[in-house]
C-alpha positions as CSV (number, residue, x, y, z in Angstrom):
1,X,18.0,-68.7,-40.1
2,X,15.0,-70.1,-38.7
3,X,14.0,-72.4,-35.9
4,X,13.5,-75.3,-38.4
5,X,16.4,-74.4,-40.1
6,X,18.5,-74.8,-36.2
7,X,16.3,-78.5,-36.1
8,X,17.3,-79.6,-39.1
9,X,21.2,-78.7,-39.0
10,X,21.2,-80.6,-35.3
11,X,19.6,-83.8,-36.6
12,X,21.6,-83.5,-39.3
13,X,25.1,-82.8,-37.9
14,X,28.0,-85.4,-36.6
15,X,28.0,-85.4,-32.9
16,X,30.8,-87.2,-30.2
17,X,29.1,-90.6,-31.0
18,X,29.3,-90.6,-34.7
19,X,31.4,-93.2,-35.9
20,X,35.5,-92.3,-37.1
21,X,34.8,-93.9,-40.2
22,X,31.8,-92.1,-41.4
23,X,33.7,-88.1,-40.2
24,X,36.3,-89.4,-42.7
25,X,34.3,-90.3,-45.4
26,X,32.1,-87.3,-45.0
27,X,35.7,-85.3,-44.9
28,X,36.9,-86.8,-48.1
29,X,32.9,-85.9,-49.7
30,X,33.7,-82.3,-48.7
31,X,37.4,-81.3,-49.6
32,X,38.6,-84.2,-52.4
33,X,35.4,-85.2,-54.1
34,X,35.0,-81.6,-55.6
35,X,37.7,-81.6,-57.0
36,X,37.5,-85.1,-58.6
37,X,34.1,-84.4,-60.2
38,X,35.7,-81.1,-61.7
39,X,38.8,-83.5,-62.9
40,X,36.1,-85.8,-64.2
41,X,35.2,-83.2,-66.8
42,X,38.9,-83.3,-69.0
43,X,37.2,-86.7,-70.6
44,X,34.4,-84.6,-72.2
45,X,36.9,-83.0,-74.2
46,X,37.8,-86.3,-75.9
47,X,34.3,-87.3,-77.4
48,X,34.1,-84.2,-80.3
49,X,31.7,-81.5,-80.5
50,X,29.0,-82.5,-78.1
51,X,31.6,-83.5,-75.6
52,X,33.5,-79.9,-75.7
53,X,30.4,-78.3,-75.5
54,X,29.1,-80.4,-72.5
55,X,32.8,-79.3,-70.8
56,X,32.4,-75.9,-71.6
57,X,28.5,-75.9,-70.4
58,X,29.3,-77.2,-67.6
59,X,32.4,-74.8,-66.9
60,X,30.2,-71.7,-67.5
61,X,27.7,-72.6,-65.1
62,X,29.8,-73.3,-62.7
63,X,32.0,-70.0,-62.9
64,X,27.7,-68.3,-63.6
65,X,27.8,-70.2,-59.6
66,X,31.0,-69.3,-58.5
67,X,30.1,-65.4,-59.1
68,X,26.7,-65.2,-58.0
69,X,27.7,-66.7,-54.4
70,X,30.7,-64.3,-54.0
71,X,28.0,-61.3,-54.9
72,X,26.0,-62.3,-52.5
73,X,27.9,-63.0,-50.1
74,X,29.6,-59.6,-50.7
75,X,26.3,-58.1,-49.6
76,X,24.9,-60.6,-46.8
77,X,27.0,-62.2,-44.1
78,X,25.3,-64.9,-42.8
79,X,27.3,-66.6,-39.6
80,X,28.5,-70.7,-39.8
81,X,26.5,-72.3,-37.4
82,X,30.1,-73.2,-35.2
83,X,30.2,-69.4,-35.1
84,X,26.8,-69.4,-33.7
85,X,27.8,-72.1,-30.7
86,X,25.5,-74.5,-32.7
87,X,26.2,-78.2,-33.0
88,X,30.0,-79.7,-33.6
89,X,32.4,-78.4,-36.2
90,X,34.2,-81.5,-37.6
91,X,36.3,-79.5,-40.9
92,X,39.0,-76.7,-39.5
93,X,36.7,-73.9,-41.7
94,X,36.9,-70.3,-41.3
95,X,34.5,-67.9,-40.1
96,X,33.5,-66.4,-43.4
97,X,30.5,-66.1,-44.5
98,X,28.0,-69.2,-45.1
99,X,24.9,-67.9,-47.3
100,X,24.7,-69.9,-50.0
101,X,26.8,-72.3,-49.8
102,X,30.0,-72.2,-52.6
103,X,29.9,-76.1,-52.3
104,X,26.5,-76.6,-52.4
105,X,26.0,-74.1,-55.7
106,X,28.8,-75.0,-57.8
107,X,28.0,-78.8,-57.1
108,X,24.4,-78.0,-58.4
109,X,25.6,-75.8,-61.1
110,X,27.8,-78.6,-62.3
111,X,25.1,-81.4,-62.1
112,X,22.1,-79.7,-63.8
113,X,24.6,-78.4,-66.8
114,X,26.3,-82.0,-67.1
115,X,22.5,-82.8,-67.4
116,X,21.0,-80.0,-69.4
117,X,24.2,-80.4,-71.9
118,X,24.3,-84.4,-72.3
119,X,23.9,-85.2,-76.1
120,X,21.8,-88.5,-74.7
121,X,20.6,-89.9,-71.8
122,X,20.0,-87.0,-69.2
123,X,18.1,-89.2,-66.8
124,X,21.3,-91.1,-66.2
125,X,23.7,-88.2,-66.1
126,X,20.9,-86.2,-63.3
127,X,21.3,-89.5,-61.2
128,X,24.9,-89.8,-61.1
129,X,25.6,-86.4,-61.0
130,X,22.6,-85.3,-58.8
131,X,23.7,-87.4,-56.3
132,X,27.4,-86.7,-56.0
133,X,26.1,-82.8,-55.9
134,X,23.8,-84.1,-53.1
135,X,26.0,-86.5,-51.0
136,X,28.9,-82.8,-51.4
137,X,25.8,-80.9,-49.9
138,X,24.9,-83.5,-47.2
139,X,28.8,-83.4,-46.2
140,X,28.8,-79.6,-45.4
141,X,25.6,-79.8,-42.8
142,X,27.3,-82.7,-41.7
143,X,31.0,-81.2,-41.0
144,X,29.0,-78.6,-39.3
145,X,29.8,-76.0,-42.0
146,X,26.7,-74.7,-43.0
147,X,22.6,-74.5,-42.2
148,X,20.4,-76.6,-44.4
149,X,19.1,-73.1,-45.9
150,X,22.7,-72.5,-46.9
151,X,22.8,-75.6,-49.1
152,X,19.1,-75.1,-50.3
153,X,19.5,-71.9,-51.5
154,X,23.2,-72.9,-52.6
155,X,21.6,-76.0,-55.2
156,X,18.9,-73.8,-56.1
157,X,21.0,-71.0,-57.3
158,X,23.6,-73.5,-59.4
159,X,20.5,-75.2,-60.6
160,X,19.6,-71.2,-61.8
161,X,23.4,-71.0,-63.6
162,X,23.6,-74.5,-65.1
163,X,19.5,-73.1,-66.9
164,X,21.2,-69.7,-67.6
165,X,24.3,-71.4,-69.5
166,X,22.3,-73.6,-71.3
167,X,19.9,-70.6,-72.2
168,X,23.4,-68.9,-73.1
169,X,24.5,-71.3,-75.5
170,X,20.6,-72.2,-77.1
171,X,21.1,-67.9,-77.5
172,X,24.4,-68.7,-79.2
173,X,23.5,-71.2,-81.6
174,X,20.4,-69.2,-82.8
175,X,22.6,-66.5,-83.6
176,X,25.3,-68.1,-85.3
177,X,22.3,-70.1,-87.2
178,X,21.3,-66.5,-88.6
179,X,25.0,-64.8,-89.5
180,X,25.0,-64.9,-93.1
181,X,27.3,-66.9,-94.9
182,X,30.0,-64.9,-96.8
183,X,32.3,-66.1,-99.0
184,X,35.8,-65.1,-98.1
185,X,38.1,-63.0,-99.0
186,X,39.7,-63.6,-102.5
187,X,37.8,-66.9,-102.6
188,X,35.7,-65.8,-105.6
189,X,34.4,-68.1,-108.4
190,X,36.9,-68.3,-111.3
């Protein structure tokens, strides 16, 4: 953590005057809107091939997200800034470690892949999703969960996952293109 890192988490964070309505909707961002842009996902499953592989894209990157934060954080605890005596802590959290962000990763893991997996229009799919990854990110700083660097290095490292799935299944494909084709058993010409 660094001294910009402090500045930006201050400016950044709810204080006494913040309004009620904006602590709940930045409450709902955090703890019910994950979970709704998971649920979001079944519907993939209902538009054939491209959709299930979009769905399961998606999925891997996000466990790919899921892992790589719980290694590290295996390895480095970084305090919450609450823990710290820094700014106001608006979401009952506990102290575990907050670097990188689980949030702020599998959010980011789950935007780039619903991106990098679209069968058309990825522009529009990176601005929806991008932002609901973003506004999830900007909740936690908010709530007083997390530095900026926590989410920064959280997006960047489900941004890494949703590339690695996507390099996973472009792996896939080229392999299953070169399996030769054998005829099967007791199929033979008559």
């Amino acid at each position: 953590m660094t001294h910009l890192d402090t500045l930006l988490f201050l400016w950044i964070n709810a204080t006494a005057d913040t309004p009620a309505w904006l602590l709940a909707l930045a409450r709902w961002v955090s703890t019910d809107l994950p979970a709704l842009a998971v649920l979001g996902l079944v519907p993939l499953l209902l538009f054939g091939p491209t959709g299930r592989r979009q769905f399961l894209g998606v999925c891997l990157a996000m466990v790919l997200a899921w892992l790589a934060v719980r290694g590290i954080r295996e390895t480095v605890h970084v305090a919450r800034p609450f823990e710290l005596g820094l700014g106001g802590q608006w979401l009952e959290h506990a102290a575990t470690a907050s670097f990188p962000s689980f949030h702020a990763a599998v959010a980011g893991a789950w935007a780039l892949a619903l991106t990098l997996f679209a069968p058309s229009r990825p522009r529009r799919w990176l601005v929806v999703a991008g932002g609901v990854a973003l506004t999830i990110a900007w909740s936690r700083v908010f709530l007083g969960l997390h530095f900026v660097s926590d989410i920064a290095v959280g997006l960047l490292l489900g941004a890494a996952c949703a590339v690695t799935a996507r390099q996973g299944f472009a792996w896939l494909a080229r392999r299953r293109a070169a399996w030769p084709v054998r005829p099967v058993a007791g199929s033979g010409n008559r």
